[in-house]
mmCIF file of the N, C-alpha and C atoms, coordinates in Angstrom:
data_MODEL
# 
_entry.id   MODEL 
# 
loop_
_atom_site.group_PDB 
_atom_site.id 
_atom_site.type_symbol 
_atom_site.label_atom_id 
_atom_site.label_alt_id 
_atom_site.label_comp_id 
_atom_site.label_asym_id 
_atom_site.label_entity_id 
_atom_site.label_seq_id 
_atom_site.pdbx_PDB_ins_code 
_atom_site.Cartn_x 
_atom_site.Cartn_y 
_atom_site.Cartn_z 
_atom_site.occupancy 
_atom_site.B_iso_or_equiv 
_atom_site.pdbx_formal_charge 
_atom_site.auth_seq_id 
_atom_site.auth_comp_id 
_atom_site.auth_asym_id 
_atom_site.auth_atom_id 
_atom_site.pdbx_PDB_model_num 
ATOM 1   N N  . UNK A 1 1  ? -16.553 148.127 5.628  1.00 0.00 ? 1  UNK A N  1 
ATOM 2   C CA . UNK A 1 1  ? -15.164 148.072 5.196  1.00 0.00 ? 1  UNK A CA 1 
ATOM 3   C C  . UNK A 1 1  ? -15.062 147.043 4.068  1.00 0.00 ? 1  UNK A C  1 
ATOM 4   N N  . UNK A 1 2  ? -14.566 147.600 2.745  1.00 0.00 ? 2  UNK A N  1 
ATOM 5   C CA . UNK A 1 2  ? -14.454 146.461 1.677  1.00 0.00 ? 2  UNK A CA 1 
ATOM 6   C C  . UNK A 1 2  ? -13.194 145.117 2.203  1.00 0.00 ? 2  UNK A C  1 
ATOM 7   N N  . UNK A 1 3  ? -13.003 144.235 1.056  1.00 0.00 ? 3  UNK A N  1 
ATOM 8   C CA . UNK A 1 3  ? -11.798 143.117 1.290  1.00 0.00 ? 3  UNK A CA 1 
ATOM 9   C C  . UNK A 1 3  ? -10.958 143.748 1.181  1.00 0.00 ? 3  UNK A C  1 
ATOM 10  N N  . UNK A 1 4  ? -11.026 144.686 0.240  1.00 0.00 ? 4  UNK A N  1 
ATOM 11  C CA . UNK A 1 4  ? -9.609  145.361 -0.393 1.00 0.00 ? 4  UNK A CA 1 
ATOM 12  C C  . UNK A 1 4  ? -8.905  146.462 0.697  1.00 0.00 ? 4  UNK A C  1 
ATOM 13  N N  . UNK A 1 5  ? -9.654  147.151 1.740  1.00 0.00 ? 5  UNK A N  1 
ATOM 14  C CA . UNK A 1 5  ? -9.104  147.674 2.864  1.00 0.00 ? 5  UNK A CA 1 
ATOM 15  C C  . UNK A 1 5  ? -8.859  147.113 4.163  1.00 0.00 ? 5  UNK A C  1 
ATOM 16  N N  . UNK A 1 6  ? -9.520  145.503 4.292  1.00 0.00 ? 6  UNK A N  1 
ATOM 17  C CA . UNK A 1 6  ? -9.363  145.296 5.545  1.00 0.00 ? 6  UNK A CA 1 
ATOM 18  C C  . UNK A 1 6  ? -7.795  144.118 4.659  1.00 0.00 ? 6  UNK A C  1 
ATOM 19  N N  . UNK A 1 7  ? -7.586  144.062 3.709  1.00 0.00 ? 7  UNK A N  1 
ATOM 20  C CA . UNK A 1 7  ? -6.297  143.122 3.204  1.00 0.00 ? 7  UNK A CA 1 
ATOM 21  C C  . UNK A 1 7  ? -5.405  144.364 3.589  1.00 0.00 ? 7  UNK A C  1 
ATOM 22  N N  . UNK A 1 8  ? -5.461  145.388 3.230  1.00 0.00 ? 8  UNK A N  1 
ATOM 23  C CA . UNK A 1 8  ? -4.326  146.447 3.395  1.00 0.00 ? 8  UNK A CA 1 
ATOM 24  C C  . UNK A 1 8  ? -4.372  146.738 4.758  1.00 0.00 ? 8  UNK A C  1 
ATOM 25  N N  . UNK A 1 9  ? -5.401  146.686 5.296  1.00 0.00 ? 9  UNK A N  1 
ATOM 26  C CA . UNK A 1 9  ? -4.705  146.984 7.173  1.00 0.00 ? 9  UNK A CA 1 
ATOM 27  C C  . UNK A 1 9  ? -4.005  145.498 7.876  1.00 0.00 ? 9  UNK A C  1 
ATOM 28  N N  . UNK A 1 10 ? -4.338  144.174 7.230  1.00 0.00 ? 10 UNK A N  1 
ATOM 29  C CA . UNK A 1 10 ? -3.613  143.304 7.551  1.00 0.00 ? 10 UNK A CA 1 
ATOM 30  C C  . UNK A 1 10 ? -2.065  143.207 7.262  1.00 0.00 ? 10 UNK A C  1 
ATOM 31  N N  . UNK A 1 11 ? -1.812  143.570 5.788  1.00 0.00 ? 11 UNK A N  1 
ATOM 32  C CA . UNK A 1 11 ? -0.087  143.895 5.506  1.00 0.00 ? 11 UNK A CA 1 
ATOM 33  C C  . UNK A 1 11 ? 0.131   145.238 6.335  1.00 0.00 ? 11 UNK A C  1 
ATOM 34  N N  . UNK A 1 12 ? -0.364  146.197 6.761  1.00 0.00 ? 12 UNK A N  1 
ATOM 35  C CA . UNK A 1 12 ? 0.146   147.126 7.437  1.00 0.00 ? 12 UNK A CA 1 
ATOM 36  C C  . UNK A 1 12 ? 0.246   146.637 8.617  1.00 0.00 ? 12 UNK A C  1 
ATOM 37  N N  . UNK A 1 13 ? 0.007   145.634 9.454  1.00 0.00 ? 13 UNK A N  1 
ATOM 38  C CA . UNK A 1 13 ? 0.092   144.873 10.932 1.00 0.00 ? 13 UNK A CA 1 
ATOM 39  C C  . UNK A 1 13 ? 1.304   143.684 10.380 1.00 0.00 ? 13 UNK A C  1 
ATOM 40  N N  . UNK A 1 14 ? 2.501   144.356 10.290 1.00 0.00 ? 14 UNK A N  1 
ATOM 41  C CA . UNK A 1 14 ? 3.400   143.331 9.712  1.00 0.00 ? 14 UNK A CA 1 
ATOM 42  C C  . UNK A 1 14 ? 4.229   142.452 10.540 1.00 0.00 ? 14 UNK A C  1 
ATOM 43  N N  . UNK A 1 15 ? 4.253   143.170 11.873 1.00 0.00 ? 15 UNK A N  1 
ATOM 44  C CA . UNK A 1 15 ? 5.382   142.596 12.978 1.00 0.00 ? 15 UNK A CA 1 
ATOM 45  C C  . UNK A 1 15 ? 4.112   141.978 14.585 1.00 0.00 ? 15 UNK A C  1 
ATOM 46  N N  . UNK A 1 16 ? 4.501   140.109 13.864 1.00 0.00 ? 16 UNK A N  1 
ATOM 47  C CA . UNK A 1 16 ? 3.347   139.471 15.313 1.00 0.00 ? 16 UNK A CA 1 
ATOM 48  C C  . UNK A 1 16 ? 3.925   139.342 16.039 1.00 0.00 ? 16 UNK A C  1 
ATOM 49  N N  . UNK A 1 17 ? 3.480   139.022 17.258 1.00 0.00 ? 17 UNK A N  1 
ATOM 50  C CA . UNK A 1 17 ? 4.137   138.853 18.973 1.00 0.00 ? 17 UNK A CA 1 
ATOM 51  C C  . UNK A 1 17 ? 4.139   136.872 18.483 1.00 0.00 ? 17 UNK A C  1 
ATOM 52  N N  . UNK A 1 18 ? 4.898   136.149 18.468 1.00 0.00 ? 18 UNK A N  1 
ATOM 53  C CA . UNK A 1 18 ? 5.194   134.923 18.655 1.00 0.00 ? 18 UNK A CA 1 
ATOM 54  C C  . UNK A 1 18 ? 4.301   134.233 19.658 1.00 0.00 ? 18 UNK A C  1 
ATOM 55  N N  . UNK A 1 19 ? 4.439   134.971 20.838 1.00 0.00 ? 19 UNK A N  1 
ATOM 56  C CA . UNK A 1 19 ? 3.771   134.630 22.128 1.00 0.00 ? 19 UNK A CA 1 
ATOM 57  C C  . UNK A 1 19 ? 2.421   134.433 21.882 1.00 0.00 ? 19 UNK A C  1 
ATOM 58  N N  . UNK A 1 20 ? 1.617   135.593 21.765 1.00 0.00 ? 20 UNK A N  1 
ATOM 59  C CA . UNK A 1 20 ? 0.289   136.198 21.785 1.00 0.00 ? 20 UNK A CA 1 
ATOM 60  C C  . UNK A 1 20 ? -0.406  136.212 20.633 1.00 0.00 ? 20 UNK A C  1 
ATOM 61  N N  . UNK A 1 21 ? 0.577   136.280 19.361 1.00 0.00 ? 21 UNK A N  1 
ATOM 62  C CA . UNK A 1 21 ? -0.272  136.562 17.911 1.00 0.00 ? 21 UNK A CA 1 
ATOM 63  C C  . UNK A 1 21 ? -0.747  138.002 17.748 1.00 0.00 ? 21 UNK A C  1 
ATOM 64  N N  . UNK A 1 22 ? -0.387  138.528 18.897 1.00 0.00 ? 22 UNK A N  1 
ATOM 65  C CA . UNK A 1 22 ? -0.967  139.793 18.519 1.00 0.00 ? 22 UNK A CA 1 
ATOM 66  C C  . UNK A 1 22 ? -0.148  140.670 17.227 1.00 0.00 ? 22 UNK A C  1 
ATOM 67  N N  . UNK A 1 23 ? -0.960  141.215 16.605 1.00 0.00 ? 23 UNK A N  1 
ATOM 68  C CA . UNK A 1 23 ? -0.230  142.384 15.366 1.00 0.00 ? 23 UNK A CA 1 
ATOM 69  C C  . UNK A 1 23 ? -0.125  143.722 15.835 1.00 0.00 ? 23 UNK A C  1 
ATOM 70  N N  . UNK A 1 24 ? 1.163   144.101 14.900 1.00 0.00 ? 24 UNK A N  1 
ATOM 71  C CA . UNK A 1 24 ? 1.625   145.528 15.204 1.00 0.00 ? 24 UNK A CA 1 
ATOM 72  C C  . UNK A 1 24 ? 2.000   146.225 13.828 1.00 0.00 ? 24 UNK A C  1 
ATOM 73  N N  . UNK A 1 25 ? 2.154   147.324 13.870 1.00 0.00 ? 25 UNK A N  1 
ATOM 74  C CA . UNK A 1 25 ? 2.479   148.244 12.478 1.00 0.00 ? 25 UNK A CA 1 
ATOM 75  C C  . UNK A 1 25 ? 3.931   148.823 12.240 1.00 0.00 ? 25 UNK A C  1 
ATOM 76  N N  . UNK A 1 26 ? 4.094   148.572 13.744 1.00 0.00 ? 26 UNK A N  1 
ATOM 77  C CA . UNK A 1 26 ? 6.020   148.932 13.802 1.00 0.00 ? 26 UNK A CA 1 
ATOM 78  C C  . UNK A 1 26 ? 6.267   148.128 14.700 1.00 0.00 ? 26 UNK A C  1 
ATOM 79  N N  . UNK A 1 27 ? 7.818   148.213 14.205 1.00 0.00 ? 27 UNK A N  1 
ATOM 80  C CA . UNK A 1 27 ? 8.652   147.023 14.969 1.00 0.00 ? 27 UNK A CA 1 
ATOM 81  C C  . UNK A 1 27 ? 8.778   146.853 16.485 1.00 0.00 ? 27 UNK A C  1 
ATOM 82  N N  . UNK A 1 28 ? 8.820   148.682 16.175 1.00 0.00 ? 28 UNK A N  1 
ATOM 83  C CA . UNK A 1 28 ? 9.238   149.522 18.258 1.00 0.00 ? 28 UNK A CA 1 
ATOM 84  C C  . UNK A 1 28 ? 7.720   149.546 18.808 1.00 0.00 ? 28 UNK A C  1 
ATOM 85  N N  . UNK A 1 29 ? 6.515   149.168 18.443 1.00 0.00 ? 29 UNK A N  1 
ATOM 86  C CA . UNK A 1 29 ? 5.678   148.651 19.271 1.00 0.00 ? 29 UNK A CA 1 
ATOM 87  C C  . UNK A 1 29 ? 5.624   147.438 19.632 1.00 0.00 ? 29 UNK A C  1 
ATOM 88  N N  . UNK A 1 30 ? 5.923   146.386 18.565 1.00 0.00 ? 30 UNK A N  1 
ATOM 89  C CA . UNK A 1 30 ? 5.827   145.026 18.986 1.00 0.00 ? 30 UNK A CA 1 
ATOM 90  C C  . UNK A 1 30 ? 7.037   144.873 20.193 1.00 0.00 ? 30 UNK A C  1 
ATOM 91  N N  . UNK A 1 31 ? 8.272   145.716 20.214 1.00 0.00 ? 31 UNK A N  1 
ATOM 92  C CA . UNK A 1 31 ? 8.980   145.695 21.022 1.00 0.00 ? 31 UNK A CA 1 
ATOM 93  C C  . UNK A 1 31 ? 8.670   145.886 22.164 1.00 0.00 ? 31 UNK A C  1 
ATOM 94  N N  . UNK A 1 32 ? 8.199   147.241 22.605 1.00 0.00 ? 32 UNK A N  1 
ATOM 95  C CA . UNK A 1 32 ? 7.345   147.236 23.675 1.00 0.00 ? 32 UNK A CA 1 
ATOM 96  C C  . UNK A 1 32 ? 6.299   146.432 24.786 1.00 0.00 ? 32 UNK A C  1 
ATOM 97  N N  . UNK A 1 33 ? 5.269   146.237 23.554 1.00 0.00 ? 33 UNK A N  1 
ATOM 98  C CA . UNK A 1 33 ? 4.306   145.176 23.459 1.00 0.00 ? 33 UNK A CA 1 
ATOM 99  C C  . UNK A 1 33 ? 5.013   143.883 24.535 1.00 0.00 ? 33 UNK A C  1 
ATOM 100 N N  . UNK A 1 34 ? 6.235   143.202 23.440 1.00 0.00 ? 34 UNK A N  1 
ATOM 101 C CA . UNK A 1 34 ? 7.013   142.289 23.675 1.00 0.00 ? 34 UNK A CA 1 
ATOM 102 C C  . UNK A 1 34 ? 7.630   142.147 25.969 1.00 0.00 ? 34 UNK A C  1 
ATOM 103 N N  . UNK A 1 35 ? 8.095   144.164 25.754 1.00 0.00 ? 35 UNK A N  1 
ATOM 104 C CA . UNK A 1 35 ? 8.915   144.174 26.716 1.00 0.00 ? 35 UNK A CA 1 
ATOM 105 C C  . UNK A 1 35 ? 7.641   144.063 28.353 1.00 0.00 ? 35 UNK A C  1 
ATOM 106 N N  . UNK A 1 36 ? 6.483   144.823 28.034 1.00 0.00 ? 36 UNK A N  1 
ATOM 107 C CA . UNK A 1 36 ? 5.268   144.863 28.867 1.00 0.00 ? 36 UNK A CA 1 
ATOM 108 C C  . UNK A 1 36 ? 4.490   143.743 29.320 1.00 0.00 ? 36 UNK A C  1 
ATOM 109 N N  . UNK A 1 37 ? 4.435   142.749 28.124 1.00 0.00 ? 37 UNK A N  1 
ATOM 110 C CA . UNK A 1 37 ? 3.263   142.014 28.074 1.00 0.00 ? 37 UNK A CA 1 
ATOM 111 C C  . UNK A 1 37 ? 3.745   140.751 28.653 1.00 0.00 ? 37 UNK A C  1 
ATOM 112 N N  . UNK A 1 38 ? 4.876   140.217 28.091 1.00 0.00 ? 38 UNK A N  1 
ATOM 113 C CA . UNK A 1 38 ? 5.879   139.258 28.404 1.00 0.00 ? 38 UNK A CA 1 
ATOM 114 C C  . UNK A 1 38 ? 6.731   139.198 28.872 1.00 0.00 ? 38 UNK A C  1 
ATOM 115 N N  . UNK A 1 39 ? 7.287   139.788 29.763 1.00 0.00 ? 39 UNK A N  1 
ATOM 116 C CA . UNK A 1 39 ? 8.487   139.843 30.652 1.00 0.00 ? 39 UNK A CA 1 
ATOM 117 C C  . UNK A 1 39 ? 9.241   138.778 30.781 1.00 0.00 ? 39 UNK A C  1 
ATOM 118 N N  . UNK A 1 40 ? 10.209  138.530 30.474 1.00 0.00 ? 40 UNK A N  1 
ATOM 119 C CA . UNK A 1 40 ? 10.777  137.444 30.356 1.00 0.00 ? 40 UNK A CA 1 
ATOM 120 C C  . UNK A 1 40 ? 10.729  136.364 29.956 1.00 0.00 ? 40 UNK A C  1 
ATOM 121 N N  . UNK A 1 41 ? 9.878   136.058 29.033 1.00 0.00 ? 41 UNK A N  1 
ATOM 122 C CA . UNK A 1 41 ? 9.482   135.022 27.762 1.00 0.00 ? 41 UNK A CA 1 
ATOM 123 C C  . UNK A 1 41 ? 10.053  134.828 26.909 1.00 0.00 ? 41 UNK A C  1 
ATOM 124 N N  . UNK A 1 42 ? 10.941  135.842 26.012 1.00 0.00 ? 42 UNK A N  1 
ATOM 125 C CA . UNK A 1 42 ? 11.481  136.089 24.893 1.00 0.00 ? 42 UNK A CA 1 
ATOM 126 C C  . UNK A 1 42 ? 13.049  135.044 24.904 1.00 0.00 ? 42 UNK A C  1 
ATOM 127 N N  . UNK A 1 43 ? 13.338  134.733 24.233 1.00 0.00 ? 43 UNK A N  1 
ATOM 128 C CA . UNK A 1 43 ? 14.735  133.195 23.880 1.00 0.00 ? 43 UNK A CA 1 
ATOM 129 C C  . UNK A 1 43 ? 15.870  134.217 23.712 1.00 0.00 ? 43 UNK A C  1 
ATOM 130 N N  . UNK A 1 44 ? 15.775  135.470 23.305 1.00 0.00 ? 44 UNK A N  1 
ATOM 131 C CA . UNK A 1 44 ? 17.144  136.314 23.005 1.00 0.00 ? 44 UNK A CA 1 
ATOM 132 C C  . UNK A 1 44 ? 17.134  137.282 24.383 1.00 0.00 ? 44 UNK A C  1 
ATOM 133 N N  . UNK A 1 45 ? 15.759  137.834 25.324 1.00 0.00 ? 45 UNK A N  1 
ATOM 134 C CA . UNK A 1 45 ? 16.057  138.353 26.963 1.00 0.00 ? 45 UNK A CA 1 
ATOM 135 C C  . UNK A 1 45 ? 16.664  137.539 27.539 1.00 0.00 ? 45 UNK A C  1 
ATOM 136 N N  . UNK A 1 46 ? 16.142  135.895 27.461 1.00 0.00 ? 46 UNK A N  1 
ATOM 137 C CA . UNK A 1 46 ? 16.640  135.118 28.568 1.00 0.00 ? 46 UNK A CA 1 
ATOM 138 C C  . UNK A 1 46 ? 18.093  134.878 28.208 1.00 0.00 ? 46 UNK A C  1 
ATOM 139 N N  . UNK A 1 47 ? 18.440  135.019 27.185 1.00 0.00 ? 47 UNK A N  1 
ATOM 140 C CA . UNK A 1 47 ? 20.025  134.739 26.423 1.00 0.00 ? 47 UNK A CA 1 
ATOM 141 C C  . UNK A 1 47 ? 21.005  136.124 27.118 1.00 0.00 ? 47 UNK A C  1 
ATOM 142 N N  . UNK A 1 48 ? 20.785  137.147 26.714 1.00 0.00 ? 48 UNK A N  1 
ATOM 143 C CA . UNK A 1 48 ? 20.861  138.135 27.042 1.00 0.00 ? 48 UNK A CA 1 
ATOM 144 C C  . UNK A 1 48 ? 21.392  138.222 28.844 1.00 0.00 ? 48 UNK A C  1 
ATOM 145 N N  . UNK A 1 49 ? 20.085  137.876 29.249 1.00 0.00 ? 49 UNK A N  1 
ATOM 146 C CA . UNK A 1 49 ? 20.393  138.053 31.199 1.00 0.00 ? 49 UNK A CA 1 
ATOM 147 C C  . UNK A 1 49 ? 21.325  137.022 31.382 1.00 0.00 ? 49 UNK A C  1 
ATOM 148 N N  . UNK A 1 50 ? 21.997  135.848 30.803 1.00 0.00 ? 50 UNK A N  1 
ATOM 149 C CA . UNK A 1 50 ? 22.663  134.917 31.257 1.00 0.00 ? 50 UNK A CA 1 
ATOM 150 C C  . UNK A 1 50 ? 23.957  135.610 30.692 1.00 0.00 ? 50 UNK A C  1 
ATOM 151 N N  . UNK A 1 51 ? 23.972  135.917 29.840 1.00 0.00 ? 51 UNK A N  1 
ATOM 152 C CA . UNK A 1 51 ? 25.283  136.491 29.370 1.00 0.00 ? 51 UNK A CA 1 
ATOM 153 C C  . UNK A 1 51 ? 25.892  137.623 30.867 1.00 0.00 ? 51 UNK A C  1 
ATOM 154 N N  . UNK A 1 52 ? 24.626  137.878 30.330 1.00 0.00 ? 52 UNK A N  1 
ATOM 155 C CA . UNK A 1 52 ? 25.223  139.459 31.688 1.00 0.00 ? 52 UNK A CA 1 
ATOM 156 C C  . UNK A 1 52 ? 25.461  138.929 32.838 1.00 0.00 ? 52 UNK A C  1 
ATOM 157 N N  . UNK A 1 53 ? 24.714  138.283 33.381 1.00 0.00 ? 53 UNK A N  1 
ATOM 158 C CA . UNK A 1 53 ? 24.864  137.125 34.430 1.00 0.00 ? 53 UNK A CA 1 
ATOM 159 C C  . UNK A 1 53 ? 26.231  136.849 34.796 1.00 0.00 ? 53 UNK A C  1 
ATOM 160 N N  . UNK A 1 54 ? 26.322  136.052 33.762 1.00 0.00 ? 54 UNK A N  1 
ATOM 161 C CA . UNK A 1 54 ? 28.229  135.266 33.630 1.00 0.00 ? 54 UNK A CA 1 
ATOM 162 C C  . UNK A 1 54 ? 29.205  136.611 33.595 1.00 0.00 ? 54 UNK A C  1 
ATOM 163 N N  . UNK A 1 55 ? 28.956  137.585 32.785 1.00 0.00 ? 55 UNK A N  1 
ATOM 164 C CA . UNK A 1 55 ? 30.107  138.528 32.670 1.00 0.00 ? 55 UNK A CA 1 
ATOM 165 C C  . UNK A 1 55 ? 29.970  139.298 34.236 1.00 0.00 ? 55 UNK A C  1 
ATOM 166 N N  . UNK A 1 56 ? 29.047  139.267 35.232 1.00 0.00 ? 56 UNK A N  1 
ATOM 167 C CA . UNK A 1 56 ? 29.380  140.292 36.496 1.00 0.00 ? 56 UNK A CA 1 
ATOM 168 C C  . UNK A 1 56 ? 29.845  138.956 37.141 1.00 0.00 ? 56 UNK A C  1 
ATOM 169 N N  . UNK A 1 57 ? 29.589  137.614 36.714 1.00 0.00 ? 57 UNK A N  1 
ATOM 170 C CA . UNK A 1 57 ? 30.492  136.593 38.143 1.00 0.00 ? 57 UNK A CA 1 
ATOM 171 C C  . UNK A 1 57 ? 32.250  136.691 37.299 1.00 0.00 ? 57 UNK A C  1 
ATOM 172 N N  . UNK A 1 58 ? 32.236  136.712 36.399 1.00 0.00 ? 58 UNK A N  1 
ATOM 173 C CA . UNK A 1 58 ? 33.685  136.974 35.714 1.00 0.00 ? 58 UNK A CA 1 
ATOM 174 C C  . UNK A 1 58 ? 34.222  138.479 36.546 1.00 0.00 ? 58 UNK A C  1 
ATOM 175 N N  . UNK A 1 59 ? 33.794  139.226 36.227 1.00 0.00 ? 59 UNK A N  1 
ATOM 176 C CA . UNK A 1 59 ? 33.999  140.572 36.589 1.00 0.00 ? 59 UNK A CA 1 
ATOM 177 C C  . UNK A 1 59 ? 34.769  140.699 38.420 1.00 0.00 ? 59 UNK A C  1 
ATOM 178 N N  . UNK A 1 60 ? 33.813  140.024 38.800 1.00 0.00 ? 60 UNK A N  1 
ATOM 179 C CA . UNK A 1 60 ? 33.548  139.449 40.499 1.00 0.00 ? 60 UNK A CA 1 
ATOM 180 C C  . UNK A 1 60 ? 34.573  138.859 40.917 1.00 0.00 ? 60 UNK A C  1 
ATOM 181 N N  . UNK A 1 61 ? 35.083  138.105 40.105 1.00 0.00 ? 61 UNK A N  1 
ATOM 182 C CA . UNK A 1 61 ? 36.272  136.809 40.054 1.00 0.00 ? 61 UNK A CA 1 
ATOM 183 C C  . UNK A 1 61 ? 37.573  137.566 40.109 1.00 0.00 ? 61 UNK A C  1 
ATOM 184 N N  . UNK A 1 62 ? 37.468  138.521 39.028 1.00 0.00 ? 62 UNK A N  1 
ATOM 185 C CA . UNK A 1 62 ? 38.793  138.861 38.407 1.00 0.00 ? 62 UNK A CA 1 
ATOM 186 C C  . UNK A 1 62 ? 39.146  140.181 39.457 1.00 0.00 ? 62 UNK A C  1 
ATOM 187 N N  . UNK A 1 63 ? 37.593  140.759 40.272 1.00 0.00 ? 63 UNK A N  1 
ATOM 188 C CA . UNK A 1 63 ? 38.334  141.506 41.322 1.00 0.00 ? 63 UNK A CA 1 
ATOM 189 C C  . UNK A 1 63 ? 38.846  141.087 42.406 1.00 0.00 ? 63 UNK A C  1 
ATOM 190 N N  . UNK A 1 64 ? 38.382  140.063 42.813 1.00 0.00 ? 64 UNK A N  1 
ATOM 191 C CA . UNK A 1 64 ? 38.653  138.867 44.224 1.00 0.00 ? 64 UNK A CA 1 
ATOM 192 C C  . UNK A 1 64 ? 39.706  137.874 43.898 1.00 0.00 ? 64 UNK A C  1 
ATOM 193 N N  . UNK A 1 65 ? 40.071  138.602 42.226 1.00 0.00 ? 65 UNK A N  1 
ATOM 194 C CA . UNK A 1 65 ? 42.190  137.527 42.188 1.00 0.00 ? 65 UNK A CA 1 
ATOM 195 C C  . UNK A 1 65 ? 43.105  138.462 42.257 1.00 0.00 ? 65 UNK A C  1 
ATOM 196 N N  . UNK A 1 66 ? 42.365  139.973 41.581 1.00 0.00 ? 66 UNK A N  1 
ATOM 197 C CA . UNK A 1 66 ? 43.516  140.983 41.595 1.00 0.00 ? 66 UNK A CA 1 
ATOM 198 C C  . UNK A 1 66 ? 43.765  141.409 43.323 1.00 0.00 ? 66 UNK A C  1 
ATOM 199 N N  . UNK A 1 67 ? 42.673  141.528 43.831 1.00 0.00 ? 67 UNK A N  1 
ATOM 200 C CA . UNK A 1 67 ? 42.866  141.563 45.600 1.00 0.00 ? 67 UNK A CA 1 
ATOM 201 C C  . UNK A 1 67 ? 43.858  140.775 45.879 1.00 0.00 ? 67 UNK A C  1 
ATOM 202 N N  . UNK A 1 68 ? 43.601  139.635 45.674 1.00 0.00 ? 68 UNK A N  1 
ATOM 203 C CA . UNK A 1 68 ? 44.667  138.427 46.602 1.00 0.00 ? 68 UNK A CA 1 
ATOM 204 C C  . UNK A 1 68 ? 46.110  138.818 45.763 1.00 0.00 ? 68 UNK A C  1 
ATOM 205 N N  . UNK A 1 69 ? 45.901  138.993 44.453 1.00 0.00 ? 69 UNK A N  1 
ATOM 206 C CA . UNK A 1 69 ? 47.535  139.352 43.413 1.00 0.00 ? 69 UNK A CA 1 
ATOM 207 C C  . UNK A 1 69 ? 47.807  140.333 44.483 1.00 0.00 ? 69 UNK A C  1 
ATOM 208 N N  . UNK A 1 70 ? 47.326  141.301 44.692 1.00 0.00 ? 70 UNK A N  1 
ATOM 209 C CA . UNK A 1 70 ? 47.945  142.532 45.352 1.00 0.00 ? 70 UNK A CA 1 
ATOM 210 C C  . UNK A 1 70 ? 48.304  142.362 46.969 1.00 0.00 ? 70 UNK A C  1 
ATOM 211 N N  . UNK A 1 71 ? 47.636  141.714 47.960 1.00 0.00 ? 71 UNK A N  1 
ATOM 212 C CA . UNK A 1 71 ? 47.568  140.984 49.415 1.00 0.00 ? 71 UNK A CA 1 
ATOM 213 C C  . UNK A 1 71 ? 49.223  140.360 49.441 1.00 0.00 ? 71 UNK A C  1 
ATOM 214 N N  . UNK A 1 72 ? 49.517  139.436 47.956 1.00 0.00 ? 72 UNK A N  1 
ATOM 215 C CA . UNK A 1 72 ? 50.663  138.455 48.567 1.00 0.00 ? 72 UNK A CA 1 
ATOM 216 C C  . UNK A 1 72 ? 51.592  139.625 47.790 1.00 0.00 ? 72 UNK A C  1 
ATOM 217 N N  . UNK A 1 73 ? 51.167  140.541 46.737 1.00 0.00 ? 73 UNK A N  1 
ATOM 218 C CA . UNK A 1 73 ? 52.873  141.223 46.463 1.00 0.00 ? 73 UNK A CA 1 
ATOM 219 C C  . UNK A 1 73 ? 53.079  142.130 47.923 1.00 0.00 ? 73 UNK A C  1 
ATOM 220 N N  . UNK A 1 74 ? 52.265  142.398 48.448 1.00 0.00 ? 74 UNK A N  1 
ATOM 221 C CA . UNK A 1 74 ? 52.711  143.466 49.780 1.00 0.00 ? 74 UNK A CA 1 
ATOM 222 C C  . UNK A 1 74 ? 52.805  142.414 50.642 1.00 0.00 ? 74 UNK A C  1 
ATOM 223 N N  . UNK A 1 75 ? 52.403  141.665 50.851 1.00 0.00 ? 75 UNK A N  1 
ATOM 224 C CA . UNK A 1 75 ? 53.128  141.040 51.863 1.00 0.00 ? 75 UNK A CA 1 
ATOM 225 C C  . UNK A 1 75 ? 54.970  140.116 51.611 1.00 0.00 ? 75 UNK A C  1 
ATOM 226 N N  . UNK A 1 76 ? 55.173  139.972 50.352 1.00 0.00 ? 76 UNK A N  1 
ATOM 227 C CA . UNK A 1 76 ? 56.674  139.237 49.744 1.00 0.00 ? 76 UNK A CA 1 
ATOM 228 C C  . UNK A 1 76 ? 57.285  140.782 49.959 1.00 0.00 ? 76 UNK A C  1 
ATOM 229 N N  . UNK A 1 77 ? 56.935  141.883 49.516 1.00 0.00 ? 77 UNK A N  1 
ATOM 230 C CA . UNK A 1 77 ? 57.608  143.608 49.855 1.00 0.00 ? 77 UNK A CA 1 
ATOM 231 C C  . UNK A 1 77 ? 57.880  143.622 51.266 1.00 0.00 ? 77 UNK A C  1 
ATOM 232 N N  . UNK A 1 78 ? 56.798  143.400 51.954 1.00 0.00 ? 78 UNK A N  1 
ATOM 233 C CA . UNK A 1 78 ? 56.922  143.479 53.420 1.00 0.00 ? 78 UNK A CA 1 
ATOM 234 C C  . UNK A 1 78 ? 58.068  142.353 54.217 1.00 0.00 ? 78 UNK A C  1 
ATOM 235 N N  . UNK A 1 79 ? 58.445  141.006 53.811 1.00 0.00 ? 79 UNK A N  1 
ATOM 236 C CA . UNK A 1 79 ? 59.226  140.130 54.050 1.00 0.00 ? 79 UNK A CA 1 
ATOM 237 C C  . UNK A 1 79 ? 60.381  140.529 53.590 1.00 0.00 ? 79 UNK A C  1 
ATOM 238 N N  . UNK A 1 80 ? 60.413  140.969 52.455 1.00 0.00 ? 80 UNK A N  1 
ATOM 239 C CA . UNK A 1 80 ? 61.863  141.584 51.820 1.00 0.00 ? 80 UNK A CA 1 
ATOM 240 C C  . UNK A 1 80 ? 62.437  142.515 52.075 1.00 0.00 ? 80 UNK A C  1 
ATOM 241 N N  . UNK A 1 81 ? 61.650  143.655 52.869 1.00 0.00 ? 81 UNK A N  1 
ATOM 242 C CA . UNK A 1 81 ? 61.847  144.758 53.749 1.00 0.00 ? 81 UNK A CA 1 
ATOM 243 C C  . UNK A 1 81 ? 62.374  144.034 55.032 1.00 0.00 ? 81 UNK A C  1 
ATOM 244 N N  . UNK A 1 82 ? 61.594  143.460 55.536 1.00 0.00 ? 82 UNK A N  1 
ATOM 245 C CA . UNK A 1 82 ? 61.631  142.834 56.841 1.00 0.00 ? 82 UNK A CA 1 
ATOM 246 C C  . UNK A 1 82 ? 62.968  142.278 57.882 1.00 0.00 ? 82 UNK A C  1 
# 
């Protein structure tokens, strides 16, 4: 293999794994690569799961206030009936 083809398969390995150093030729392999090899290593997954994280205890919250909102209007209906 001359310089001049193993320089062109190096710019064609354009996208590295941070982690590993390993090279890739497309983005959606290093992605892969990324999603297989490293599971949970990556600074924007772990960003990612905390977000989601926080938005199902929000989510969680806001069904366990609308419960109780709804508990005391039927029960002030039920007194006012009463």
């Amino acid at each position: 293999m001359s310089a001049d083809q193993s320089e062109r398969e190096d710019e064609s390995l354009a996208y590295v794994c941070k982690i590993c150093q390993k090279r890739f030729q497309h983005s959606s392999a290093l992605g892969g690569h990324k999603s297989k090899a490293h599971p949970g290593q990556s600074k924007a997954y772990n960003h990612k799961k905390k977000v989601r994280e926080t938005r199902e205890l929000e989510r969680e919250l806001h069904r366990h206030t609308m419960r109780l909102y709804q508990e005391s209007l039927m029960e002030s209906e039920g007194q006012a009936n009463g």
